[in-house]
PQR file with spaces between the fields and no chain letter, atoms N, CA, C, O and H, PARSE charges and radii, in Angstrom:
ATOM       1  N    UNK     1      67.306 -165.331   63.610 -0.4000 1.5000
ATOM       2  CA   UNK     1      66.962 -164.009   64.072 -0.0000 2.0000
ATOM       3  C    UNK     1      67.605 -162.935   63.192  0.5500 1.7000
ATOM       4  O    UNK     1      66.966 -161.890   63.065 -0.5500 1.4000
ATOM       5  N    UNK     2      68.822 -163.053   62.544 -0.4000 1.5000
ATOM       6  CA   UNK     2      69.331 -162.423   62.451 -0.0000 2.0000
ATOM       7  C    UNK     2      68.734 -161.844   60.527  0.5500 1.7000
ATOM       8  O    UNK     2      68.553 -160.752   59.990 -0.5500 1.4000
ATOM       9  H    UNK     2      69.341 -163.902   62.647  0.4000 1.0000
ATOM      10  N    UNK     3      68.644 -162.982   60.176 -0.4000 1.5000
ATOM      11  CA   UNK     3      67.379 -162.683   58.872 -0.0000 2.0000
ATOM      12  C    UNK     3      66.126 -162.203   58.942  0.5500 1.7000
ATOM      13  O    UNK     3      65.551 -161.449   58.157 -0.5500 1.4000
ATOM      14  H    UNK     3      68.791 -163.869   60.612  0.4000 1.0000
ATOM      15  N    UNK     4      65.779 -162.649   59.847 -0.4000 1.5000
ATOM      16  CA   UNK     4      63.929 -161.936   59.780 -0.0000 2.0000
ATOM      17  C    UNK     4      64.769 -159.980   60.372  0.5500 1.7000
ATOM      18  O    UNK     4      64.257 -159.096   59.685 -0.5500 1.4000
ATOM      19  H    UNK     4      66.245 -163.262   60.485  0.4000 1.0000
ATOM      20  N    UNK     5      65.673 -159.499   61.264 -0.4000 1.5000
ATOM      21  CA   UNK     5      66.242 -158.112   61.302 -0.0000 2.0000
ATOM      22  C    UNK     5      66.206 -157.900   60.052  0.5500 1.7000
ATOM      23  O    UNK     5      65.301 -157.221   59.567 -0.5500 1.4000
ATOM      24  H    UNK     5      66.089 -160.217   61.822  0.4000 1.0000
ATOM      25  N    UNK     6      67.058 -158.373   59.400 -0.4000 1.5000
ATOM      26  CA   UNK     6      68.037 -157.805   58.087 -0.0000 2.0000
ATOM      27  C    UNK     6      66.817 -157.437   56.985  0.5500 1.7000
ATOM      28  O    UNK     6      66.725 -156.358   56.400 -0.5500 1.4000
ATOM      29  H    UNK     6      67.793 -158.924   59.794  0.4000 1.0000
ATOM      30  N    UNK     7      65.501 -159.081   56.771 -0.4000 1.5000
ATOM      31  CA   UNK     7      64.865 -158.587   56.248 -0.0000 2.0000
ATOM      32  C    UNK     7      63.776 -157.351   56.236  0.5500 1.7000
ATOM      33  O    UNK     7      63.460 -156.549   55.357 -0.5500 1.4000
ATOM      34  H    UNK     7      65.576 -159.958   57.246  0.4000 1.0000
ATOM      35  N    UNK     8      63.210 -157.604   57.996 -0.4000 1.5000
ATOM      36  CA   UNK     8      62.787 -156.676   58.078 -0.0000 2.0000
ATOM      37  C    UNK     8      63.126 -154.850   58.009  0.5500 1.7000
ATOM      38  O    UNK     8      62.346 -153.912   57.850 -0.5500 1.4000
ATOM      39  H    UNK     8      63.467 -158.255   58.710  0.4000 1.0000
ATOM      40  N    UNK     9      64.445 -154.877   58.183 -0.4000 1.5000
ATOM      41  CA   UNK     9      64.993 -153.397   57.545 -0.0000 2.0000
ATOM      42  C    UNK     9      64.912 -153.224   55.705  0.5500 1.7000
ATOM      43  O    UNK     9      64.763 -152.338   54.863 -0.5500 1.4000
ATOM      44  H    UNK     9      65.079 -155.639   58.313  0.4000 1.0000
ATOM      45  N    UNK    10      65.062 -154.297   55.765 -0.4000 1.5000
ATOM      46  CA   UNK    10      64.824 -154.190   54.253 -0.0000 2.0000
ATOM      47  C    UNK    10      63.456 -153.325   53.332  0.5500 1.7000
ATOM      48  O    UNK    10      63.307 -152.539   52.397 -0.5500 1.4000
ATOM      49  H    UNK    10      65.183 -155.017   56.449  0.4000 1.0000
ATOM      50  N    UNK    11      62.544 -154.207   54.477 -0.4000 1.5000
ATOM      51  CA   UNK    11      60.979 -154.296   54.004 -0.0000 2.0000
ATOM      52  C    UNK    11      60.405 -152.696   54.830  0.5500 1.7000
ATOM      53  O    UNK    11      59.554 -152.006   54.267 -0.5500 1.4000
ATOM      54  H    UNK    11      62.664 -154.846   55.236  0.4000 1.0000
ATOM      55  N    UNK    12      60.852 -152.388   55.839 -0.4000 1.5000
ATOM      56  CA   UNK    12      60.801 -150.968   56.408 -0.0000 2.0000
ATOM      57  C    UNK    12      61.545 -150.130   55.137  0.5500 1.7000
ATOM      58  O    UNK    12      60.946 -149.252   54.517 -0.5500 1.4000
ATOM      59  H    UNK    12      61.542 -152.948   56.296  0.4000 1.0000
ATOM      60  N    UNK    13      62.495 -150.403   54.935 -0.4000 1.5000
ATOM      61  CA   UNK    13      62.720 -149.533   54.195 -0.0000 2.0000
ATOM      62  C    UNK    13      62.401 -149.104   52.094  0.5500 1.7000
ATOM      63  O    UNK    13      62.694 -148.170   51.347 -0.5500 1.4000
ATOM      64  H    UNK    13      62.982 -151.116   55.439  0.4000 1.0000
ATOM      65  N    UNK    14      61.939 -149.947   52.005 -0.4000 1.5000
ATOM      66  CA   UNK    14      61.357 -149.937   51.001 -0.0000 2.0000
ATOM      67  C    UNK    14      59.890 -149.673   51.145  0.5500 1.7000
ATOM      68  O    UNK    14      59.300 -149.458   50.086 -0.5500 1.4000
ATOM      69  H    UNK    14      61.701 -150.706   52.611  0.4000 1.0000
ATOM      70  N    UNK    15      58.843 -149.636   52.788 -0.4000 1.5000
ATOM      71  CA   UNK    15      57.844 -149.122   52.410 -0.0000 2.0000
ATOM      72  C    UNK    15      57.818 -147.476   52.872  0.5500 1.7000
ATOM      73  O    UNK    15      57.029 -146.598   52.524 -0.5500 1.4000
ATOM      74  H    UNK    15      59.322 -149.811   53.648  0.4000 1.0000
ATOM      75  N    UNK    16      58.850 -147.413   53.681 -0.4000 1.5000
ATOM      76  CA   UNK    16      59.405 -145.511   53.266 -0.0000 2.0000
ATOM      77  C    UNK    16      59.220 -145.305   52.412  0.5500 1.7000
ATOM      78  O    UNK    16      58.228 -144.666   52.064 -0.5500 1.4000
ATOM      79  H    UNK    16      59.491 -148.126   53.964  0.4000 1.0000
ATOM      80  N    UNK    17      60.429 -145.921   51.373 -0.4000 1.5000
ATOM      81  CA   UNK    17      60.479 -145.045   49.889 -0.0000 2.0000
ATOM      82  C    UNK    17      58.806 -144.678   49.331  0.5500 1.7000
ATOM      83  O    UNK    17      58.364 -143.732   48.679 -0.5500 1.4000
ATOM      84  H    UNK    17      61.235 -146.440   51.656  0.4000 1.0000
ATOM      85  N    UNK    18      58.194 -145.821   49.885 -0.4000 1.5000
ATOM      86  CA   UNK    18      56.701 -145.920   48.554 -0.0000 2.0000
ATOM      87  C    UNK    18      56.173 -145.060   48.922  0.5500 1.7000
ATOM      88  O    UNK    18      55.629 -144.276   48.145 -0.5500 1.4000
ATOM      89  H    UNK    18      58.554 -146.590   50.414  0.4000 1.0000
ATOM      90  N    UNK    19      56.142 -144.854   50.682 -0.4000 1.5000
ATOM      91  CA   UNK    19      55.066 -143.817   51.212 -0.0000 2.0000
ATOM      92  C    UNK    19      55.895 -142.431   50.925  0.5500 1.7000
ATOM      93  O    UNK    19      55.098 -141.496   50.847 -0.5500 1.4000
ATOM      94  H    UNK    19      56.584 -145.491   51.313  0.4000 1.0000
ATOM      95  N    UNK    20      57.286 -142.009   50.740 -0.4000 1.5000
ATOM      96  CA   UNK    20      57.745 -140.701   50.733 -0.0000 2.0000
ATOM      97  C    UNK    20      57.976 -140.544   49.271  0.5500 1.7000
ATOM      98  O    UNK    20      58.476 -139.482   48.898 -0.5500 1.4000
ATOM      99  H    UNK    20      57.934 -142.769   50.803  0.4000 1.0000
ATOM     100  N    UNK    21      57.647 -141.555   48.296 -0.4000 1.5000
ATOM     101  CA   UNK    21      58.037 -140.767   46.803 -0.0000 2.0000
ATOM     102  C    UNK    21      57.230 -141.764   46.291  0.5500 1.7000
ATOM     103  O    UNK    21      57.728 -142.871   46.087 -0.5500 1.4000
ATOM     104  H    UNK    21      57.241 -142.417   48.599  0.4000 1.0000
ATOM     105  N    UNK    22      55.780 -141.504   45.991 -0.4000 1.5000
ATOM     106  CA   UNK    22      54.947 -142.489   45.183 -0.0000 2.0000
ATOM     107  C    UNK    22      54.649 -142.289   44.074  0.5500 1.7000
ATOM     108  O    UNK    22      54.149 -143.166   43.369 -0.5500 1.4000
ATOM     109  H    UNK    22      55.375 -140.605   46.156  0.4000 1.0000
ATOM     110  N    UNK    23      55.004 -140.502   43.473 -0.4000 1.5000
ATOM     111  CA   UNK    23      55.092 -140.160   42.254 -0.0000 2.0000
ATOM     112  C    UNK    23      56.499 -140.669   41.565  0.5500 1.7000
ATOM     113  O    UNK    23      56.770 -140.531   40.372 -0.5500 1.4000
ATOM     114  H    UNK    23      55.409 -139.790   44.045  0.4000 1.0000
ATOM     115  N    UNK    24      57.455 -141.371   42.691 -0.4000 1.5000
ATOM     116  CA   UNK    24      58.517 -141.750   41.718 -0.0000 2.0000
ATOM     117  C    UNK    24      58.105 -143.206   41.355  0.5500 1.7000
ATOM     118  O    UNK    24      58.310 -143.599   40.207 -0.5500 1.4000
ATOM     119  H    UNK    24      57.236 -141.484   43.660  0.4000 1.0000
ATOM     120  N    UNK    25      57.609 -143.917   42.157 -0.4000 1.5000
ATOM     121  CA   UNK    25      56.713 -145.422   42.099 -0.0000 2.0000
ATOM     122  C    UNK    25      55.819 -145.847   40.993  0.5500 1.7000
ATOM     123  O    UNK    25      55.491 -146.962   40.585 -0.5500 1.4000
ATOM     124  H    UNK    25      57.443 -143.598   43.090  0.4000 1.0000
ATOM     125  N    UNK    26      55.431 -144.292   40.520 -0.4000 1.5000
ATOM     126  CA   UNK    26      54.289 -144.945   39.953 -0.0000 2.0000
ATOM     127  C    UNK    26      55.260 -144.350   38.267  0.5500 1.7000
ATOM     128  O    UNK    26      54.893 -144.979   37.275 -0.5500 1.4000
ATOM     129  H    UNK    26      55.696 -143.386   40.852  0.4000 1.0000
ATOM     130  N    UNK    27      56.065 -143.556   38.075 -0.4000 1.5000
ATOM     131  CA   UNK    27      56.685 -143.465   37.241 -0.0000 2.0000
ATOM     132  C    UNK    27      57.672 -144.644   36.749  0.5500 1.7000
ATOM     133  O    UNK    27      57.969 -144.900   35.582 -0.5500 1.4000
ATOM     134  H    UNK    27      56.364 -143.044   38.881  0.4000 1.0000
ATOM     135  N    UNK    28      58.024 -145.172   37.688 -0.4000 1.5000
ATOM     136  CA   UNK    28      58.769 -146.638   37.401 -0.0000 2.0000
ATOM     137  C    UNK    28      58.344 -147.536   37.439  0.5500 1.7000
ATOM     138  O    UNK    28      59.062 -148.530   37.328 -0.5500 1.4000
ATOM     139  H    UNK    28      57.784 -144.965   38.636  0.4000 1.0000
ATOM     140  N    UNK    29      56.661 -147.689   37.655 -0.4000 1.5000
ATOM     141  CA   UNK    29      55.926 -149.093   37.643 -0.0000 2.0000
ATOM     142  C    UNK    29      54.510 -148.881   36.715  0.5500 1.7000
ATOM     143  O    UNK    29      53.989 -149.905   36.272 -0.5500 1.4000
ATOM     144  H    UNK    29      56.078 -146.881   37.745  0.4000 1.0000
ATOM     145  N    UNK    30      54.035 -147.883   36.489 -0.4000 1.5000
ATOM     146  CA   UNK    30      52.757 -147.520   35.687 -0.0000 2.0000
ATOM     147  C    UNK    30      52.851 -146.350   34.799  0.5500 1.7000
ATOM     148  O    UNK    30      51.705 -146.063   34.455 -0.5500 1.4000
ATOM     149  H    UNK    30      54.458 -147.051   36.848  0.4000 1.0000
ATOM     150  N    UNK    31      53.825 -145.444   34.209 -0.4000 1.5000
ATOM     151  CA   UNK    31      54.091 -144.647   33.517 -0.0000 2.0000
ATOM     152  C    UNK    31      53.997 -145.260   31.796  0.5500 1.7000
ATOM     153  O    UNK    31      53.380 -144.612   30.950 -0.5500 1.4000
ATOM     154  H    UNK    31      54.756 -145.678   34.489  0.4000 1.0000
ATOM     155  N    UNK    32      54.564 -146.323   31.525 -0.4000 1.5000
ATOM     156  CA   UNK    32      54.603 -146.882   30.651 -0.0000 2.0000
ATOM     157  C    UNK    32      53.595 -147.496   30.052  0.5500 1.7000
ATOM     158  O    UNK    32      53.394 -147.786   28.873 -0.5500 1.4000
ATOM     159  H    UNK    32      55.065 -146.849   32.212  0.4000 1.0000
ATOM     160  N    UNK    33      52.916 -147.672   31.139 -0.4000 1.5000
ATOM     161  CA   UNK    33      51.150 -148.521   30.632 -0.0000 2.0000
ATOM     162  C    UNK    33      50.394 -147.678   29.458  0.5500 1.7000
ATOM     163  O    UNK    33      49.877 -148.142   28.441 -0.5500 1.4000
ATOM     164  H    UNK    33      53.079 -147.436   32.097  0.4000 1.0000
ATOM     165  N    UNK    34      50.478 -146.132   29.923 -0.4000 1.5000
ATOM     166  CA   UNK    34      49.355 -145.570   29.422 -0.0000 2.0000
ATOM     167  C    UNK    34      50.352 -144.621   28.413  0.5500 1.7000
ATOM     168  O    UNK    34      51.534 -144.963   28.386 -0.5500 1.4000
ATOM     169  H    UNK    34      50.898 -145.755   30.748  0.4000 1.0000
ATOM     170  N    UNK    35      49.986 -143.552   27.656 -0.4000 1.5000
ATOM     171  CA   UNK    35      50.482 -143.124   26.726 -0.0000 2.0000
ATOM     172  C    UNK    35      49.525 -141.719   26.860  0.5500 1.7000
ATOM     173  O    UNK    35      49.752 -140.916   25.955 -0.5500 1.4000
ATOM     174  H    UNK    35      49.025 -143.274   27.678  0.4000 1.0000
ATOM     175  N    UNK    36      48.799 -141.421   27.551 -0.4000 1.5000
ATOM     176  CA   UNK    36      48.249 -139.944   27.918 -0.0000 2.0000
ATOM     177  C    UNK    36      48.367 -139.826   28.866  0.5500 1.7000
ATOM     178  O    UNK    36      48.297 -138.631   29.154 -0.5500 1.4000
ATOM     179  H    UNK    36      48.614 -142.073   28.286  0.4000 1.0000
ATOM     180  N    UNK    37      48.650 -140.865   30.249 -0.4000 1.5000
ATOM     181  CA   UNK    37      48.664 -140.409   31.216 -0.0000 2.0000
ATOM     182  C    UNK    37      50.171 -139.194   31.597  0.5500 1.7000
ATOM     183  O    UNK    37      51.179 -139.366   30.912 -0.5500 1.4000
ATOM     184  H    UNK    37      48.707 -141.836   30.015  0.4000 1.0000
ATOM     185  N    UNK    38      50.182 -138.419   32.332 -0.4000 1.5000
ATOM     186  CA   UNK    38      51.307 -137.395   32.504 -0.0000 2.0000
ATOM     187  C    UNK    38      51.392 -137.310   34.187  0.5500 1.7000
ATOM     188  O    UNK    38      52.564 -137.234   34.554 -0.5500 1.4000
ATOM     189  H    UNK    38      49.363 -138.279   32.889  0.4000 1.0000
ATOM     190  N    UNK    39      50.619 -137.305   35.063 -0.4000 1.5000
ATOM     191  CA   UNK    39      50.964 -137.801   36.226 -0.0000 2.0000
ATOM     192  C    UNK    39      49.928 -138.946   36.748  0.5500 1.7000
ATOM     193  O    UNK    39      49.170 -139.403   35.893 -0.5500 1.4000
ATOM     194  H    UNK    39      49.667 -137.367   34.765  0.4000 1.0000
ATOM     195  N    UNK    40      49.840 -139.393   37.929 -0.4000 1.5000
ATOM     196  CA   UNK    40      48.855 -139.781   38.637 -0.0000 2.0000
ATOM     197  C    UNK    40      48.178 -139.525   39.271  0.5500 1.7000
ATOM     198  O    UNK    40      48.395 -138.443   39.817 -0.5500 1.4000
ATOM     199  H    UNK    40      50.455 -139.022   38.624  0.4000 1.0000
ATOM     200  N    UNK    41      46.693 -140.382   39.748 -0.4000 1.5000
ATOM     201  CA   UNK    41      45.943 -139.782   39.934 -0.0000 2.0000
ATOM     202  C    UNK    41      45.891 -139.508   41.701  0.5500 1.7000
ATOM     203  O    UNK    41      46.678 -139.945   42.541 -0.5500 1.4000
ATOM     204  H    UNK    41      46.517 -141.260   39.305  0.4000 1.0000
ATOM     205  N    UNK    42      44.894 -138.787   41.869 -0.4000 1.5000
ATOM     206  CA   UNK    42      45.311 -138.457   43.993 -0.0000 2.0000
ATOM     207  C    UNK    42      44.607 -139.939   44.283  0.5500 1.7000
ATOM     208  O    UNK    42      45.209 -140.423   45.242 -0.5500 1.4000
ATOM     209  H    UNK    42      44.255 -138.432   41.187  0.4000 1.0000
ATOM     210  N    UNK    43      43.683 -140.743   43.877 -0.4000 1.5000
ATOM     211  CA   UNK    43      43.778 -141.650   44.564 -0.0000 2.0000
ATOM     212  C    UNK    43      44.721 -143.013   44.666  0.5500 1.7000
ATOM     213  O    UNK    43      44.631 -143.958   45.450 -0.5500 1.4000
ATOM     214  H    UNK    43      43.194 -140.351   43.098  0.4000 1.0000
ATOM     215  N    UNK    44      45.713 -142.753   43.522 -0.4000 1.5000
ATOM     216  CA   UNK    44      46.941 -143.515   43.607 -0.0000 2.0000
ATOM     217  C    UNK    44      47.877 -142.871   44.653  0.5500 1.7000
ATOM     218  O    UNK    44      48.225 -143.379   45.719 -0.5500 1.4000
ATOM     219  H    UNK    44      45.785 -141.986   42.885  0.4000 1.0000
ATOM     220  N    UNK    45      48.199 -141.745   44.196 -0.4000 1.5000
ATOM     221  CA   UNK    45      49.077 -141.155   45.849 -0.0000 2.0000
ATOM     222  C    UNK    45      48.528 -141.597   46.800  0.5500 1.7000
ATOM     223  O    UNK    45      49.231 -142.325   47.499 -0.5500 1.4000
ATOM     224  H    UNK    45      47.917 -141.332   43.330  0.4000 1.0000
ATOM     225  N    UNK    46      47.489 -141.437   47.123 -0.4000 1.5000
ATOM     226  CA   UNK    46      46.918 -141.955   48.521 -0.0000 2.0000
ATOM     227  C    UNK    46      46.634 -143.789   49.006  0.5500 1.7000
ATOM     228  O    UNK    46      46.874 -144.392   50.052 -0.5500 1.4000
ATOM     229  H    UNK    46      46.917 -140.845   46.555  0.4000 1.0000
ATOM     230  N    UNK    47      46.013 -144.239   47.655 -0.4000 1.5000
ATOM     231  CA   UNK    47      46.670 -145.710   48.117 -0.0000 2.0000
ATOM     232  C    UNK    47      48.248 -146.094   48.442  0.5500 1.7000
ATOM     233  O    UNK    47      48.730 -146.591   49.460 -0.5500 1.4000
ATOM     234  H    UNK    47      45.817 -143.749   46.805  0.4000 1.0000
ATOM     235  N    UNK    48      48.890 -145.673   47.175 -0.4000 1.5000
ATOM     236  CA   UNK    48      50.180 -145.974   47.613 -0.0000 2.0000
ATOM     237  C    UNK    48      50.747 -145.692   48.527  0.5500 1.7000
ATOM     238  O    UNK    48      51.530 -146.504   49.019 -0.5500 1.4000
ATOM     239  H    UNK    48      48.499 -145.269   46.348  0.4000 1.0000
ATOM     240  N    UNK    49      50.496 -144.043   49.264 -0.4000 1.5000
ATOM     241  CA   UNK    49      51.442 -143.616   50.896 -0.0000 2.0000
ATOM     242  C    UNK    49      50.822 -144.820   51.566  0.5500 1.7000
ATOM     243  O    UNK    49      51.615 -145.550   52.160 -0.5500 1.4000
ATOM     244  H    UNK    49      49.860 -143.383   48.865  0.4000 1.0000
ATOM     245  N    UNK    50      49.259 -145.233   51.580 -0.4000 1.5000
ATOM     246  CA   UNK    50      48.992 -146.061   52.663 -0.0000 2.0000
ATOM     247  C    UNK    50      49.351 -147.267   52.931  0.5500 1.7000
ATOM     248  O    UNK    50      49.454 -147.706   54.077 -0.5500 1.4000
ATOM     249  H    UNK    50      48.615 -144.640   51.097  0.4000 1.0000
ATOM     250  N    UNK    51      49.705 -148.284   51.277 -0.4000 1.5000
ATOM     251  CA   UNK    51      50.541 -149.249   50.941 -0.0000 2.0000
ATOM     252  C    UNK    51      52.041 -149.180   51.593  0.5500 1.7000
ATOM     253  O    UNK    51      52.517 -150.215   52.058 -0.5500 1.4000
ATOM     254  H    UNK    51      49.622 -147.927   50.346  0.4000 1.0000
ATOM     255  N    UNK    52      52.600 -148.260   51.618 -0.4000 1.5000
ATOM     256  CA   UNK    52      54.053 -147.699   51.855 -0.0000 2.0000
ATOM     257  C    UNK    52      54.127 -147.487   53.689  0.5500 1.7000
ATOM     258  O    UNK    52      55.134 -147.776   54.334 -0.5500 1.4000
ATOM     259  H    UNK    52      52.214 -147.419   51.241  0.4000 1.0000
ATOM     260  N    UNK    53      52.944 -146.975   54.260 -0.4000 1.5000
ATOM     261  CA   UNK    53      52.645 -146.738   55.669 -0.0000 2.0000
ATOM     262  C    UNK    53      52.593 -148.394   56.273  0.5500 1.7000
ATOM     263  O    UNK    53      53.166 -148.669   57.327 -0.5500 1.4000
ATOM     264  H    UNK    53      52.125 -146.741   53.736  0.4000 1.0000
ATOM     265  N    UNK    54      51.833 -149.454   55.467 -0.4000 1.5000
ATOM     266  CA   UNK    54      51.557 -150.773   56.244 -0.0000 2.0000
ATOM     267  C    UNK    54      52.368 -151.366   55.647  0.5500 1.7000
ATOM     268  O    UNK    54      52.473 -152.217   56.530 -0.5500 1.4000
ATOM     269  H    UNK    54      51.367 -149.230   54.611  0.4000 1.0000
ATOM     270  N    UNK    55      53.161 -151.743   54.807 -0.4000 1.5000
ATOM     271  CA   UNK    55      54.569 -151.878   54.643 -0.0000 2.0000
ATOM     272  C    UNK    55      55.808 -151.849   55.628  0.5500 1.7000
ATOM     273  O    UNK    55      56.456 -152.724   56.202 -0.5500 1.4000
ATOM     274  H    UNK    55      53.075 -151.052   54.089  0.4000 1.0000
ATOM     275  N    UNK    56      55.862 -150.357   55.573 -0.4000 1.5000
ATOM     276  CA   UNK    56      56.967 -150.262   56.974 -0.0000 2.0000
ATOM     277  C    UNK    56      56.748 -150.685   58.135  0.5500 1.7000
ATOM     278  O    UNK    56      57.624 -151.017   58.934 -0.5500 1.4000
ATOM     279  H    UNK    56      55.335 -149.647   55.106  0.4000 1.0000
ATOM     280  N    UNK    57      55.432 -150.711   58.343 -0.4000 1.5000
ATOM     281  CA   UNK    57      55.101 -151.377   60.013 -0.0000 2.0000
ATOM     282  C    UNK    57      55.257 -152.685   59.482  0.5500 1.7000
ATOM     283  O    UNK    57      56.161 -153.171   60.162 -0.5500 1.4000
ATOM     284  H    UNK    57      54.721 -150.442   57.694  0.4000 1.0000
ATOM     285  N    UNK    58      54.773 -153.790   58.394 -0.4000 1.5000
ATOM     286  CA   UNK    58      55.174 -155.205   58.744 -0.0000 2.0000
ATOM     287  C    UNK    58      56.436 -155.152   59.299  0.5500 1.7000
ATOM     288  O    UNK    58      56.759 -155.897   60.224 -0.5500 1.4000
ATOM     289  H    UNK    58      54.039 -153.396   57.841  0.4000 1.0000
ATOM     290  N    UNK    59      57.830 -153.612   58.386 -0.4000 1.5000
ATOM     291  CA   UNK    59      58.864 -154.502   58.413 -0.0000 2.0000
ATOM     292  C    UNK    59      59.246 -154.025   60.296  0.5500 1.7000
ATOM     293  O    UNK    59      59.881 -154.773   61.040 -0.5500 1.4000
ATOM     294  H    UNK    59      57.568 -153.006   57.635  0.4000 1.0000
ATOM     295  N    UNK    60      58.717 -152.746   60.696 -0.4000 1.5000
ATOM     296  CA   UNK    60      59.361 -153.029   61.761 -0.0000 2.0000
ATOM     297  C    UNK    60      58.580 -153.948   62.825  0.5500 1.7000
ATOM     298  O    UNK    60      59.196 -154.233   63.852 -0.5500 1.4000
ATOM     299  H    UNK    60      58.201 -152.139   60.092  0.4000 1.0000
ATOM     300  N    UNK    61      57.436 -154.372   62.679 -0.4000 1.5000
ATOM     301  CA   UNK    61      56.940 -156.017   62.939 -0.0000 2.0000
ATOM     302  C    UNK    61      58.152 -157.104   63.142  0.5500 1.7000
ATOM     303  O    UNK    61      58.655 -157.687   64.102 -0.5500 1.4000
ATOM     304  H    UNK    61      56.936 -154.141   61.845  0.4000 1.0000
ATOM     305  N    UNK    62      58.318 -157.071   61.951 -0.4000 1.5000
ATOM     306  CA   UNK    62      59.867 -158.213   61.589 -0.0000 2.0000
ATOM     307  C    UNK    62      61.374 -157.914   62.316  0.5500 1.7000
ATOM     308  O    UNK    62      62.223 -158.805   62.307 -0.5500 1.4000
ATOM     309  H    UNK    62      57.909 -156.598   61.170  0.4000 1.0000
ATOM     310  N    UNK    63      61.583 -156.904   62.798 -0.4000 1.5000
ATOM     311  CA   UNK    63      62.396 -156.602   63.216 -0.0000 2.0000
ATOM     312  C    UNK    63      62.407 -156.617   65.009  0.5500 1.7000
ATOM     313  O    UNK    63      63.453 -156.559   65.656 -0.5500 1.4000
ATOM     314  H    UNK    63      60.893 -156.180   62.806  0.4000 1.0000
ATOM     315  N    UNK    64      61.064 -156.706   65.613 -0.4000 1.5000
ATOM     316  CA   UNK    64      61.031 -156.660   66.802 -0.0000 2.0000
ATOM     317  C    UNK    64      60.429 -157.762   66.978  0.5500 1.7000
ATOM     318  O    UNK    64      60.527 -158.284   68.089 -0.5500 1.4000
ATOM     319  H    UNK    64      60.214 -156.753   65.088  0.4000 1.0000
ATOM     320  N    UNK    65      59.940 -158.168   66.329 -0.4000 1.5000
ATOM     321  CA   UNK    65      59.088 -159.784   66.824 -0.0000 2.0000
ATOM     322  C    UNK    65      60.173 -160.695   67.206  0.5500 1.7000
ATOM     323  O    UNK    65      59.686 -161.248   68.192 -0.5500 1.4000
ATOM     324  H    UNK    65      59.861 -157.744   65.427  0.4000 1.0000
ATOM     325  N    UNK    66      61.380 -161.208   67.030 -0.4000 1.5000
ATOM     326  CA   UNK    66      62.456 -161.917   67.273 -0.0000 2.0000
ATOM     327  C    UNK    66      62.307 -161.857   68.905  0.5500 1.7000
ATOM     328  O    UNK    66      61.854 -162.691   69.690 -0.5500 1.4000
ATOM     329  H    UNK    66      61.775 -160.759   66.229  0.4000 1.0000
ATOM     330  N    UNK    67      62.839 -160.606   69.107 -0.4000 1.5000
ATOM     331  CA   UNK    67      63.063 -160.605   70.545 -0.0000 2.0000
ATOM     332  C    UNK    67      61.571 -160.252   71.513  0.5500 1.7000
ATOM     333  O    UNK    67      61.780 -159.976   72.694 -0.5500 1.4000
ATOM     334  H    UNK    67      63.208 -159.929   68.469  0.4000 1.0000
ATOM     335  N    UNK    68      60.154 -160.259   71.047 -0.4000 1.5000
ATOM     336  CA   UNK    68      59.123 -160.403   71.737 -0.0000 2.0000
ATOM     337  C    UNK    68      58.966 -162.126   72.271  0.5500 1.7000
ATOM     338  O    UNK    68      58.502 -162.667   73.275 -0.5500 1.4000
ATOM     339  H    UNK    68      59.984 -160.483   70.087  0.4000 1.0000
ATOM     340  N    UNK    69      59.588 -162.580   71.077 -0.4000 1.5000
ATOM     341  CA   UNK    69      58.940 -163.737   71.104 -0.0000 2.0000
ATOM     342  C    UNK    69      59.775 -164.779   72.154  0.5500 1.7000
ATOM     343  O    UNK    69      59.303 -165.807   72.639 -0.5500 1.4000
ATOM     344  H    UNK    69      59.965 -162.140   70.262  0.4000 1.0000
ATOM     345  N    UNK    70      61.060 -164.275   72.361 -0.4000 1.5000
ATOM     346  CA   UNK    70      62.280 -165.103   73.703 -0.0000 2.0000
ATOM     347  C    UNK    70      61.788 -165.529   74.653  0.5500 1.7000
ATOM     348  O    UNK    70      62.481 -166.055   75.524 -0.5500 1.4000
ATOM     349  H    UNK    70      61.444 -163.440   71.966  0.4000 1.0000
């Protein structure tokens, strides 16, 4: 129990970050690809908050499922 918590704070909290800073996401994971690109595009912001939105719900999924399941 005490791993699926820990991970699931983990995994909540890393899909915060994606959904509250996806222009920093995509600077540290796709900035480098391209060589004209200078920001991203709105339909990357918007996949990614939504990536970052179902993210945090697996993790708080993971974090309450332990004790649904007693």
């Amino acid at each position: 129990m005490l791993w699926s918590v820990l991970g699931g704070t983990v995994i909540a909290a890393l899909g915060a970050f994606v959904c509250l800073k996806p222009g920093l996401v995509w600077e540290l994971t796709e900035k480098w690809k391209s060589y004209r690109a200078d920001e991203p595009s709105d339909f990357y912001l918007k996949s990614t908050k939504a990536g970052g939105i179902l993210l945090a719900l697996l993790g708080a999924m993971m974090i309450v499922l332990p004790w649904v399941l007693e």
